[in-house]
C-alpha positions as a Markdown table, in Angstrom:
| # | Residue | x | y | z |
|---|---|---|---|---|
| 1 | Unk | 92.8 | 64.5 | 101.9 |
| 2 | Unk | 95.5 | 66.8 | 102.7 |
| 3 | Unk | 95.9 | 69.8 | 99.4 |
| 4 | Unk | 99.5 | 71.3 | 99.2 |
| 5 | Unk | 100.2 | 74.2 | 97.1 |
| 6 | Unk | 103.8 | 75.3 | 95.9 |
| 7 | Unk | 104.8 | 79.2 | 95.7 |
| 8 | Unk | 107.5 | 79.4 | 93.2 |
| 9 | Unk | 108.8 | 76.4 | 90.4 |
| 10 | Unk | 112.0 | 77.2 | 90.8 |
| 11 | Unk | 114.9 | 74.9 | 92.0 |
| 12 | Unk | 113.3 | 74.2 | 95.5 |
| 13 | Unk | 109.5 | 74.7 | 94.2 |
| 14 | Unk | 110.1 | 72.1 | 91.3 |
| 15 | Unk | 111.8 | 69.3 | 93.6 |
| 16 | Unk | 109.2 | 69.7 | 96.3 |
| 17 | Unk | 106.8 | 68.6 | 93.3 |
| 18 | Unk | 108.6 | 66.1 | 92.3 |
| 19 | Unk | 109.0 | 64.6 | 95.7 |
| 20 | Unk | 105.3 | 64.9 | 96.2 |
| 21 | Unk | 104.3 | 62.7 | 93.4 |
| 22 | Unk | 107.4 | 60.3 | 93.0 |
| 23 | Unk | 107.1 | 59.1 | 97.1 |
| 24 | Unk | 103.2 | 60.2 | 96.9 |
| 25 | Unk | 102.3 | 56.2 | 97.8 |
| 26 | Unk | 105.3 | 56.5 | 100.9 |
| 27 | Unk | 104.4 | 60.1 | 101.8 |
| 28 | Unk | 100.7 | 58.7 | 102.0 |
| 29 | Unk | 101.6 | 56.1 | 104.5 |
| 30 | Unk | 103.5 | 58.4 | 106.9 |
| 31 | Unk | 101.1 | 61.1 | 106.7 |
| 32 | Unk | 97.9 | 60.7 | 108.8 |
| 33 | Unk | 96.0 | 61.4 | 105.2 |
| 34 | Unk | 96.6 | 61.2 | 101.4 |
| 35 | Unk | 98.5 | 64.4 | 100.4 |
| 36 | Unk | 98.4 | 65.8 | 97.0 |
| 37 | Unk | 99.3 | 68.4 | 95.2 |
| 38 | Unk | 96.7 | 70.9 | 94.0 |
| 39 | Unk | 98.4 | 74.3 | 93.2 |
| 40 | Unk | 101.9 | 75.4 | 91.9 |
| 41 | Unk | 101.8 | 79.5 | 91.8 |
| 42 | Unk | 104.5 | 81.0 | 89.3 |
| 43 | Unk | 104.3 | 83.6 | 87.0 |
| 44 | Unk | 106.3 | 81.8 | 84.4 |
| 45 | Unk | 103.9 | 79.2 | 81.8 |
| 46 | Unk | 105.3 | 75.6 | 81.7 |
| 47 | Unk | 103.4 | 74.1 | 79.2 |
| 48 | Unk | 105.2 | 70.6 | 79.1 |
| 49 | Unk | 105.8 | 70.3 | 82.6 |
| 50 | Unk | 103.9 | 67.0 | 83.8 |
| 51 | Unk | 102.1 | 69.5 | 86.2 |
| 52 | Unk | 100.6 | 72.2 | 84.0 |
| 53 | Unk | 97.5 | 71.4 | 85.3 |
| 54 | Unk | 98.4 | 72.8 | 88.3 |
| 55 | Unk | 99.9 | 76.5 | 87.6 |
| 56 | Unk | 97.4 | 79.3 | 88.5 |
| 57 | Unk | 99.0 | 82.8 | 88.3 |
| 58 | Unk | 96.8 | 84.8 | 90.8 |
| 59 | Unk | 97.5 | 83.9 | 95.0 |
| 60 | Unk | 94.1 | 84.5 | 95.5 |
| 61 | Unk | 92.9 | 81.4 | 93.8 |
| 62 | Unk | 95.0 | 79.6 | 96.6 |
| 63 | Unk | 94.1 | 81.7 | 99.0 |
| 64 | Unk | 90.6 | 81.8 | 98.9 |
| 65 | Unk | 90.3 | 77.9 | 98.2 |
| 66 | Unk | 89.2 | 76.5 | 101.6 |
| 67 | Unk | 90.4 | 72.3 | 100.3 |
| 68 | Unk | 94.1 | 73.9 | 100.4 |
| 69 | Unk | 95.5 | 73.0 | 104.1 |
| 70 | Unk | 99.1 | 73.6 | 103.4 |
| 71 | Unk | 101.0 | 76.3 | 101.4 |
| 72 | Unk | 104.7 | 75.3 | 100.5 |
| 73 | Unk | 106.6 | 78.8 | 99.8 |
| 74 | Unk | 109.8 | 78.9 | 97.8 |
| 75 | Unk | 109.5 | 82.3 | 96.1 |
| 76 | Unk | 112.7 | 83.6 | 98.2 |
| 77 | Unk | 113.6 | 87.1 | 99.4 |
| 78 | Unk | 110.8 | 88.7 | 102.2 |
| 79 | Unk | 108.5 | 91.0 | 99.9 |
| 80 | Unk | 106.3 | 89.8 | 97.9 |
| 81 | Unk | 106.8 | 85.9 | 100.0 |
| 82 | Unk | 106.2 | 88.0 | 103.6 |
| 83 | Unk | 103.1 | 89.1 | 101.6 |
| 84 | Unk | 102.1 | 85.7 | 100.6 |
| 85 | Unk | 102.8 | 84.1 | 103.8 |
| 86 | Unk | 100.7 | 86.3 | 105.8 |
| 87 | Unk | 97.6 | 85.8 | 103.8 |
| 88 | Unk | 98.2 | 82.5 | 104.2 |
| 89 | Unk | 98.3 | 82.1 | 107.8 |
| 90 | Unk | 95.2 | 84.6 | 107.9 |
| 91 | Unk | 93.5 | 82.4 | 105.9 |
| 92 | Unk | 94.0 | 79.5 | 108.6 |
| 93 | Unk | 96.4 | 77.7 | 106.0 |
| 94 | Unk | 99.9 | 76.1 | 107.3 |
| 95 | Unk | 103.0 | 77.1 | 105.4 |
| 96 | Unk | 106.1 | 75.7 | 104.9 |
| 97 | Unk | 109.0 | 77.7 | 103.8 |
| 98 | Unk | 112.7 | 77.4 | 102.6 |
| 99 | Unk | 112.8 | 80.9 | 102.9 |
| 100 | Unk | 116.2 | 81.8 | 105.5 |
| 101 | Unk | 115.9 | 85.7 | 104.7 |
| 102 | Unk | 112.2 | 85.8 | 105.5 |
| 103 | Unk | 112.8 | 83.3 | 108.6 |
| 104 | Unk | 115.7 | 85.3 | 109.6 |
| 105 | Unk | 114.2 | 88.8 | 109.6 |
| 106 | Unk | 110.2 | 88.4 | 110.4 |
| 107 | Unk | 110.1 | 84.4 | 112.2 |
| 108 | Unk | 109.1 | 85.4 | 115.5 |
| 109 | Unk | 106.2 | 87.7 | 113.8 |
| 110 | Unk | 104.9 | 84.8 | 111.6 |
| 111 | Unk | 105.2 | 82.2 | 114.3 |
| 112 | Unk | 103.1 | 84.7 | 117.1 |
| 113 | Unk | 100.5 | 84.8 | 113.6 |
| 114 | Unk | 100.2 | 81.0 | 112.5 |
| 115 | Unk | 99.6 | 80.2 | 116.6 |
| 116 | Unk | 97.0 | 82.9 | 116.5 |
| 117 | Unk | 95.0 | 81.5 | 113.7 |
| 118 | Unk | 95.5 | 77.7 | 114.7 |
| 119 | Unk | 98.0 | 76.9 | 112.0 |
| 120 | Unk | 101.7 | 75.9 | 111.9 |
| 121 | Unk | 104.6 | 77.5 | 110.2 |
| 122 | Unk | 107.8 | 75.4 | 109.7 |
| 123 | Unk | 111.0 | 76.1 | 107.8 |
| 124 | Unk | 113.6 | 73.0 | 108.2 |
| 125 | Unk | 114.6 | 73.8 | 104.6 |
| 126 | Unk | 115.6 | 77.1 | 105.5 |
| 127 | Unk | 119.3 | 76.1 | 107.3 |
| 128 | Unk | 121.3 | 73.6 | 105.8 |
| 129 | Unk | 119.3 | 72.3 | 103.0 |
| 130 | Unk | 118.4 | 68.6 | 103.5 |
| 131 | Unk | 120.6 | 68.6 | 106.7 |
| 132 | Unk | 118.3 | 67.7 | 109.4 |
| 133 | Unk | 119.0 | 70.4 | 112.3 |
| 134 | Unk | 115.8 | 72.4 | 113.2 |
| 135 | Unk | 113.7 | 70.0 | 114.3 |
| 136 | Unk | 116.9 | 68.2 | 116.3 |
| 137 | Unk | 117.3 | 71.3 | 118.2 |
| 138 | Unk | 113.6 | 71.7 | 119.7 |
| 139 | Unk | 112.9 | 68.2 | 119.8 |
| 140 | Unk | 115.9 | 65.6 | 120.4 |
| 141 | Unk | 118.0 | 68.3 | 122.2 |
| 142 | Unk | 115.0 | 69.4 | 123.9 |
| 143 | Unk | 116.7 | 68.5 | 127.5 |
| 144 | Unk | 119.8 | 70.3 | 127.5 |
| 145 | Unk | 120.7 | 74.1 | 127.7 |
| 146 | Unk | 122.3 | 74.9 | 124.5 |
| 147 | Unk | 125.7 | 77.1 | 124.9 |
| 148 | Unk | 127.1 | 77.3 | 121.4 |
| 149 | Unk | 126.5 | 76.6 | 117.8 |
| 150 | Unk | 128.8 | 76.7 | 115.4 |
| 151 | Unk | 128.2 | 75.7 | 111.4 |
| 152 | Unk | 129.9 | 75.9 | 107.9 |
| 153 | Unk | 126.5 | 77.2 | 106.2 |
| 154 | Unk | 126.9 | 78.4 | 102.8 |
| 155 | Unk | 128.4 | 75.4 | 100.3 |
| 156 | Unk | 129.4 | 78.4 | 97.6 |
| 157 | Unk | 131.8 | 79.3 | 99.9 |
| 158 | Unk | 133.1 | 76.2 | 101.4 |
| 159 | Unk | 133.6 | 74.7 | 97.4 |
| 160 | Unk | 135.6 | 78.2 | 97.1 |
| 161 | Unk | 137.5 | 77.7 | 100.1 |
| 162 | Unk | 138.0 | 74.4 | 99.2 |
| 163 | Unk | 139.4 | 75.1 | 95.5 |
| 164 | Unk | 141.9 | 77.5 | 97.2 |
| 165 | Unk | 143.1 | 75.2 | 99.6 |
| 166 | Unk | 143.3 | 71.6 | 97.6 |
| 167 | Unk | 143.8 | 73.0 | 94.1 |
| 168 | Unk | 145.9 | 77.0 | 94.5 |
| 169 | Unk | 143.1 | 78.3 | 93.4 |
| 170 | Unk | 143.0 | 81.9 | 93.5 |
| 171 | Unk | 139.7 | 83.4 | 95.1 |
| 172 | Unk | 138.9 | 85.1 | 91.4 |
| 173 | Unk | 139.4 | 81.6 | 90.1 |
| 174 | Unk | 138.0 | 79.2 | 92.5 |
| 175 | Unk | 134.6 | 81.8 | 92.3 |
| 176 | Unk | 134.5 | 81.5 | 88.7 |
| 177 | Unk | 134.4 | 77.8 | 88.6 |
| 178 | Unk | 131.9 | 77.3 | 91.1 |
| 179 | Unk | 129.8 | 79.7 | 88.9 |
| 180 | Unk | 131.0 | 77.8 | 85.8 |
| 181 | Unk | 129.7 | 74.7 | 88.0 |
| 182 | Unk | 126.1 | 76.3 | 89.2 |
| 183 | Unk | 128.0 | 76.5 | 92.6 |
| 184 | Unk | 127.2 | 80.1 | 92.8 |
| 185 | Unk | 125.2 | 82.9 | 91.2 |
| 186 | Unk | 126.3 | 85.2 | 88.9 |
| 187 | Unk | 126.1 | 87.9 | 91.9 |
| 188 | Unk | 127.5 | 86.0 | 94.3 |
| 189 | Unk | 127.4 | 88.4 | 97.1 |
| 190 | Unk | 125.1 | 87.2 | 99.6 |
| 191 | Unk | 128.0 | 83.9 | 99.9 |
| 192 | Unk | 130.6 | 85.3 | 99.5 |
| 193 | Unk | 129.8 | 88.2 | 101.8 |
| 194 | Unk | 128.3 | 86.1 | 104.6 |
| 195 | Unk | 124.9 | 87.5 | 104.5 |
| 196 | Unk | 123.3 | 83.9 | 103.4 |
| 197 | Unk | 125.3 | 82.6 | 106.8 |
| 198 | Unk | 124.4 | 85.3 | 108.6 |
| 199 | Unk | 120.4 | 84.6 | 108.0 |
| 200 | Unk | 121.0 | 81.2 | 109.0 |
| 201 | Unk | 123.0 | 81.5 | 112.0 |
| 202 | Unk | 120.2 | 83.8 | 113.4 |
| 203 | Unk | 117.2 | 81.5 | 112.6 |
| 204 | Unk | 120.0 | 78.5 | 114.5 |
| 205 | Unk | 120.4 | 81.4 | 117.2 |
| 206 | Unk | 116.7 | 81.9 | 117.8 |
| 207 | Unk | 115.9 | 78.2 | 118.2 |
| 208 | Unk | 118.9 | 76.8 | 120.1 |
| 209 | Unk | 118.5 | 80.2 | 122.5 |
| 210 | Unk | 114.7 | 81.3 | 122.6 |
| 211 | Unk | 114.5 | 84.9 | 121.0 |
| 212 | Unk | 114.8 | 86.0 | 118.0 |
| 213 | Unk | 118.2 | 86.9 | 116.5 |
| 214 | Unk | 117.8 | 89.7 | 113.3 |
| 215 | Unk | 120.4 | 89.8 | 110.8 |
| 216 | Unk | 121.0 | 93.7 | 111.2 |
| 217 | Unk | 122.5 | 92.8 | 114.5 |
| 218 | Unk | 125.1 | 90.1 | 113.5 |
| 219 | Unk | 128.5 | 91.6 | 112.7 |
| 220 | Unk | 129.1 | 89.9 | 109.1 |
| 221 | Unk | 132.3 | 89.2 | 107.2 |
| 222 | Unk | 132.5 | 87.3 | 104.0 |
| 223 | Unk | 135.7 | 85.5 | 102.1 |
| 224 | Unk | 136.9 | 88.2 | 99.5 |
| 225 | Unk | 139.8 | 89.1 | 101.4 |
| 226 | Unk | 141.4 | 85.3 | 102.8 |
| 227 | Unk | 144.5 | 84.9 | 99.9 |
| 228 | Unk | 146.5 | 81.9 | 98.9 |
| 229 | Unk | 149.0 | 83.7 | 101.6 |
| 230 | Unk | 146.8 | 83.1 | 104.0 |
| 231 | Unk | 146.1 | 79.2 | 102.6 |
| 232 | Unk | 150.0 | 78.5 | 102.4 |
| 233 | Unk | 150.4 | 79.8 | 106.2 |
| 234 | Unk | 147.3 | 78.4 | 107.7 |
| 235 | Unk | 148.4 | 74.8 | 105.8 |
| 236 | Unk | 151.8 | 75.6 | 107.4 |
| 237 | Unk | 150.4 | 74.8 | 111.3 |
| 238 | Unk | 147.9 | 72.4 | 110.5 |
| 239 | Unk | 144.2 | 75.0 | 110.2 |
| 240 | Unk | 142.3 | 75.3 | 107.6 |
| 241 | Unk | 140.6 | 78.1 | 106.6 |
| 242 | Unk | 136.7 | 77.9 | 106.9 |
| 243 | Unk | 133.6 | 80.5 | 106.9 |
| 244 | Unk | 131.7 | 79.8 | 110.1 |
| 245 | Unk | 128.6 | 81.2 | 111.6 |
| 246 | Unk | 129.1 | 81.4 | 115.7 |
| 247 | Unk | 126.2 | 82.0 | 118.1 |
| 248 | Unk | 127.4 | 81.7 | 121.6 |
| 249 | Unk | 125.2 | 82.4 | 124.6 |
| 250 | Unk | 126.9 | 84.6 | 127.8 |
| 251 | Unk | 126.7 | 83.4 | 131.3 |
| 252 | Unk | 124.6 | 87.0 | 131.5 |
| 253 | Unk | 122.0 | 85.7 | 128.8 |
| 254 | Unk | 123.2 | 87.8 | 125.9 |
| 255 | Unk | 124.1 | 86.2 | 122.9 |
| 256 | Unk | 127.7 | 86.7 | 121.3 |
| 257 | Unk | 127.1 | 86.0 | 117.3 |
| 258 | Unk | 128.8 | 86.8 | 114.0 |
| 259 | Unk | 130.0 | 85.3 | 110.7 |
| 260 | Unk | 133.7 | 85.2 | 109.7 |
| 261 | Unk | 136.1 | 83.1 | 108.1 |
| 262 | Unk | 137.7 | 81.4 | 110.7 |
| 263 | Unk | 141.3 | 78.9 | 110.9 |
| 264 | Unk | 140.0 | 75.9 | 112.0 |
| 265 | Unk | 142.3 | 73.1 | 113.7 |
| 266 | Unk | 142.8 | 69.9 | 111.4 |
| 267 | Unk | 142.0 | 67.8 | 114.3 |
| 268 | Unk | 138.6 | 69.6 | 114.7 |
| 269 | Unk | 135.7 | 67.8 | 112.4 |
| 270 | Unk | 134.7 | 70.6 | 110.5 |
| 271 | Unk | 138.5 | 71.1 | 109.1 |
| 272 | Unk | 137.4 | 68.5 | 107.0 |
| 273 | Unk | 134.3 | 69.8 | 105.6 |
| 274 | Unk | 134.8 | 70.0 | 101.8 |
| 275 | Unk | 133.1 | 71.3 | 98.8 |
| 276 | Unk | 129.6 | 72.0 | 99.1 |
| 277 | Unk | 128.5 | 70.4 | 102.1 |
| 278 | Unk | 127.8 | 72.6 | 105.0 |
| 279 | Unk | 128.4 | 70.9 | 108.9 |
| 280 | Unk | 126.6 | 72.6 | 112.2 |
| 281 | Unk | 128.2 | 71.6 | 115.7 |
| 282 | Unk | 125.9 | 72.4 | 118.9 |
| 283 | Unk | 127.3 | 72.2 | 122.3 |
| 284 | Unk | 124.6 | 71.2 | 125.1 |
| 285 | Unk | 125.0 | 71.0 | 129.0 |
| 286 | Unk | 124.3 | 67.1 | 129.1 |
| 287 | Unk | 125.0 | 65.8 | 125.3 |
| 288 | Unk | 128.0 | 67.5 | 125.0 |
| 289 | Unk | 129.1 | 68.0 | 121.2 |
| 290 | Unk | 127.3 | 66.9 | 118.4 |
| 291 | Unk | 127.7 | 67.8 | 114.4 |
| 292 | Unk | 125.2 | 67.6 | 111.5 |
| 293 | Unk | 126.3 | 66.9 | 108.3 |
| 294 | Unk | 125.6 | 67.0 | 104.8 |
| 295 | Unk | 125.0 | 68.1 | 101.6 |
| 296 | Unk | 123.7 | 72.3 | 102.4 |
| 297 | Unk | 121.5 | 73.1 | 99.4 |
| 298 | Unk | 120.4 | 71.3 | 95.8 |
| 299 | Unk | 117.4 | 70.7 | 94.4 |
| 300 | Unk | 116.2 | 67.1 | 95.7 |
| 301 | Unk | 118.0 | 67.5 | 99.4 |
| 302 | Unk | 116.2 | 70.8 | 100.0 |
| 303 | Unk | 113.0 | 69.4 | 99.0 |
| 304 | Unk | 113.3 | 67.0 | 101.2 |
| 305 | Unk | 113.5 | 68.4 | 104.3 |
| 306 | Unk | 110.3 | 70.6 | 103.2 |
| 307 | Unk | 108.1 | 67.4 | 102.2 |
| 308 | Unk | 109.0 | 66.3 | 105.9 |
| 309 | Unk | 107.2 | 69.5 | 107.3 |
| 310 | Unk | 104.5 | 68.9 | 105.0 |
| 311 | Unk | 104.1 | 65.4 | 106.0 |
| 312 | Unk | 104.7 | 66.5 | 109.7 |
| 313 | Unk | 102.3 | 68.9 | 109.0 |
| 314 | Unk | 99.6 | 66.7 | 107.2 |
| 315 | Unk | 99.7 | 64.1 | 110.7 |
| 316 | Unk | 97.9 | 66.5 | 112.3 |
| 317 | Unk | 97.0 | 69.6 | 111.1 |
| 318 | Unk | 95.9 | 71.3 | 113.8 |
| 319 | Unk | 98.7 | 70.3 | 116.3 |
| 320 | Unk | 100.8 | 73.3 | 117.8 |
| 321 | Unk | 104.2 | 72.2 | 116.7 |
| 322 | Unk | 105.9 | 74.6 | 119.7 |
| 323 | Unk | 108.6 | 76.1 | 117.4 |
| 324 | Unk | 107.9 | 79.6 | 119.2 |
| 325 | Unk | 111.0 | 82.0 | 120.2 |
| 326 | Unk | 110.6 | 85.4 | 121.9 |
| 327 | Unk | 110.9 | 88.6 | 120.0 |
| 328 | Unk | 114.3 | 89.2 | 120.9 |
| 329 | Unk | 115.6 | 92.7 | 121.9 |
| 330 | Unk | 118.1 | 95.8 | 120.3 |
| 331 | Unk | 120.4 | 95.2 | 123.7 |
| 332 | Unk | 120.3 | 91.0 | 123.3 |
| 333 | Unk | 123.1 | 90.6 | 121.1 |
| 334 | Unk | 126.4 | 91.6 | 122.0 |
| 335 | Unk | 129.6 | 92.3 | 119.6 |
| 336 | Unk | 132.4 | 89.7 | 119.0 |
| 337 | Unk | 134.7 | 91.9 | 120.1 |
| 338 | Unk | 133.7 | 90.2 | 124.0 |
| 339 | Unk | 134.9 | 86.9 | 122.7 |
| 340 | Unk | 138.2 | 86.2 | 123.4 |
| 341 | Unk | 140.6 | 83.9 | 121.4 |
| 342 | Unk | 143.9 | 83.4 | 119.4 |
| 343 | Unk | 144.3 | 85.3 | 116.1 |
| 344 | Unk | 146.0 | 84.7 | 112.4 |
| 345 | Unk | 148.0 | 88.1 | 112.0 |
| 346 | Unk | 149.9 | 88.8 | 108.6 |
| 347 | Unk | 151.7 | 92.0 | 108.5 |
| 348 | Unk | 154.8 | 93.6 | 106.7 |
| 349 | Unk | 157.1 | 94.6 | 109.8 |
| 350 | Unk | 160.3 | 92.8 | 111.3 |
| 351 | Unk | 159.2 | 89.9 | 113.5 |
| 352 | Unk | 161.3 | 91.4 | 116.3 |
| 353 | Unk | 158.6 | 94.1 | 116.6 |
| 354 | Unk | 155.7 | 91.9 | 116.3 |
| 355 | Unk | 157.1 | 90.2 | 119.5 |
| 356 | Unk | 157.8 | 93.2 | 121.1 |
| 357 | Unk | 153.9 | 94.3 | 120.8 |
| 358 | Unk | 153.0 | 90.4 | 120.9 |
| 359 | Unk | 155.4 | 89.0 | 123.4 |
| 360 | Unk | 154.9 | 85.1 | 123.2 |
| 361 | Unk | 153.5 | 83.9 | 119.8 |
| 362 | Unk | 153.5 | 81.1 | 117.0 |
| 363 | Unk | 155.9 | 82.5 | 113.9 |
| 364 | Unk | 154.8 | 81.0 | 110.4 |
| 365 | Unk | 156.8 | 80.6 | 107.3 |
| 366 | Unk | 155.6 | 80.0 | 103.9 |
| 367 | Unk | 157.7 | 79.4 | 100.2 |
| 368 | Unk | 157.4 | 82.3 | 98.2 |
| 369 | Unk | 157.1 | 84.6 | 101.3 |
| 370 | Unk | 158.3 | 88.7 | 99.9 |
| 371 | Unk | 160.6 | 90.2 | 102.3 |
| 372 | Unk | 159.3 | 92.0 | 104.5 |
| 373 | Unk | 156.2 | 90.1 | 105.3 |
| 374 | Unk | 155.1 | 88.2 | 108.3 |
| 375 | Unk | 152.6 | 85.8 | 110.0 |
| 376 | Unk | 152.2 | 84.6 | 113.2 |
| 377 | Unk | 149.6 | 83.3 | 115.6 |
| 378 | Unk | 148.9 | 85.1 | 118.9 |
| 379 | Unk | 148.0 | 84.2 | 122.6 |
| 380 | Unk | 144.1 | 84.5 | 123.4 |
| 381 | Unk | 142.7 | 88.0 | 123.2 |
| 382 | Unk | 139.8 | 90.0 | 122.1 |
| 383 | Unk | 139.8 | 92.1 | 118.6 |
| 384 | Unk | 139.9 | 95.3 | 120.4 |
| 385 | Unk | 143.0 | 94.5 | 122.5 |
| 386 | Unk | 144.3 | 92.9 | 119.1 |
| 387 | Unk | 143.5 | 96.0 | 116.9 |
| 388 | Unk | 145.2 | 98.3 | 119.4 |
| 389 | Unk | 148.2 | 96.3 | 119.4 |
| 390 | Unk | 148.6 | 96.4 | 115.8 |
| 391 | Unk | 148.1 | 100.0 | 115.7 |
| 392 | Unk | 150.8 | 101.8 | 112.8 |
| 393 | Unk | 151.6 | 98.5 | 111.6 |
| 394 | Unk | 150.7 | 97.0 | 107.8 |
| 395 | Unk | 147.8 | 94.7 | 108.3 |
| 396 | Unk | 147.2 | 92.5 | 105.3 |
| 397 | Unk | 145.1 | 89.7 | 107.0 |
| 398 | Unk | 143.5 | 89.2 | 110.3 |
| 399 | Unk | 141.8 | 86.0 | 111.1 |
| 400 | Unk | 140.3 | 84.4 | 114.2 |
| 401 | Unk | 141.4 | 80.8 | 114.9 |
| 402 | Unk | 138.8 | 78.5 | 116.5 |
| 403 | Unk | 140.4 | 76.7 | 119.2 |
């Protein structure tokens, strides 16, 4: 018998349960052993929950119990989980985590510890919710060299986008019903300022490219600033306006990665992204594109894709899973500002002047436009050459366009 225990009864901690024991008879055929759940570790008491004979309150009781082969962590955040997790792994126990900042900022350290002490760490929860896209990368993509991936990851932010684009939402507005909708938290920073995106795109980074990616070295730009203006225009040539995470790899081996909002071509798949769902395109040397799709983060989808590491888990426990990365380097990642490409510019100045910095570019119009104010697309060029261009002018909005 394989013994799961759950850190945290939260959202994700509650669903993983409850997938355990409502498939337990289909789980039990896939796995190479029955697997049940022993522990659920919260601070909280549930007295009526249907698993209240489960709930300890001290780690040690988990860790110290040698029938527990698998430790499921959904606490969140990279303190007291990183704690946790180590004593875990030291205590020859597999864990399974949904846990993208912890992931994000110490993977390559846990990974070099579960192989040390014979276990396996996995985290397919971590990007993209019930999305399946971890294990397609080291597995089914296996045989090509990656160049690029490029995702909408954070659903609070595409619903807001959304709203703004389908329904004139103002950002203030769109935010509040997506908190009104339990779309987003009452802080809603870490969406709306990218930094959720940003922790996925460097655990995508890592995996697709072989070292690992920390968040500290991915420039980071959230949504607060994209306007109806800039809606109305980008509608006006056919983009939409979408928050993407990018990792590119160079022809020199560095990696070129960041998260901003981006206009995205209608013809281009993830254009039509809506609402919460989140979408991750990979480009490989012999597949070409491909795009995973689906719904980015719930309760039932995001214990999903966690019950499948426990069950991968629970074929073999002692199998090395080879989900390693290198530990990455300070000189590995290199700015956007290398990456060349056409730009959204809105600006109050005369349109004569834009061209006369700009020469050749795409003029926008929009109803309801104040005097004075302009928008136009540009030819390919990178931020800095952009920037300098634009130097003594009004910016109001600067946007990349993915082409």
């Amino acid at each position: 018998m394989v013994n799961v225990a759950i850190l945290g009864f939260g959202t994700v901690g509650s669903g993983v349960a409850e997938v355990l024991t409502t498939n337990g008879g289909l789980i039990d055929r896939r796995a190479a052993d029955l697997v049940r759940l022993k522990y659920i570790l919260d601070v909280r008491d549930f007295p009526d929950s249907p698993y209240s004979g489960c709930f300890v309150k001290d780690f040690s009781v988990i860790e110290n119990d040698p029938e527990v082969d698998i430790v499921v962590e959904t606490i969140g955040g990279a303190s007291v989980a990183l704690d946790f997790t180590v004593r875990a792994l030291k205590a020859g126990k597999s864990v399974v985590s949904s846990n993208k900042e912890l992931v994000a900022t110490h993977g390559y350290d846990l990974l070099q510890l579960a192989r040390q002490h014979g276990v396996n760490y996995l985290f397919e929860a971590s990007v993209g919710g019930g999305i399946p896209i971890l294990r397609p990368l080291v597995s089914c993509l296996a045989a090509n060299e990656l160049s690029q991936v490029t995702g909408i990851l954070n659903g609070t932010t595409n619903y807001i986008l959304t709203r703004m684009i389908k329904a004139g939402l103002t950002f203030d507005q769109a935010l509040k019903e997506a908190q009104d909708n339990g779309y987003a938290e009452r802080d809603p920073s870490a969406d709306v300022d990218g930094h959720d995106a940003c922790r996925k795109i460097c655990i995508l980074a890592a995996l697709a490219f072989g070292e690992q990616v920390y968040p500290r070295q991915v420039p980071t730009q959230g949504i607060r600033q994209v306007t109806l203006a800039d809606v109305a225009y980008a509608d006006s040539c056919g983009y939409k306006i979408k928050l993407l995470g990018r990792c590119l790899r160079r022809e020199d081996g560095k990696v070129c990665a960041f998260v901003a909002p981006h206009l995205v071509p209608g013809d281009n798949p993830l254009a039509g992204v809506e609402d919460v769902f989140n979408a991750i395109a990979v480009t490989g040397n012999a597949i070409g594109d491909v795009m995973f799709y689906g719904r980015g983060a719930g309760k039932l989808p995001t214990a999903s894709a966690v019950v499948a590491d426990v069950i991968d888990i629970a074929k073999d426990l002692k199998k090395d899973r080879r989900n390693q990365w290198g530990p990455g380097a300070e000189d590995l990642v290199v700015s956007g500002d290398v990456l060349s490409s056409r730009w959204y510019v809105r600006v109050n100045a005369p349109l004569p002047k834009a061209r006369e910095l700009f020469g050749e570019l795409q003029a926008l119009a929009r109803g309801g436009a104040p005097d004075g104010e302009i928008a136009f697309l540009t030819q390919a060029m990178t931020e800095p050459e952009l920037r300098a261009r634009l130097a003594g002018l009004e910016l109001c909005s600067l946007l990349r366009v993915l082409d």
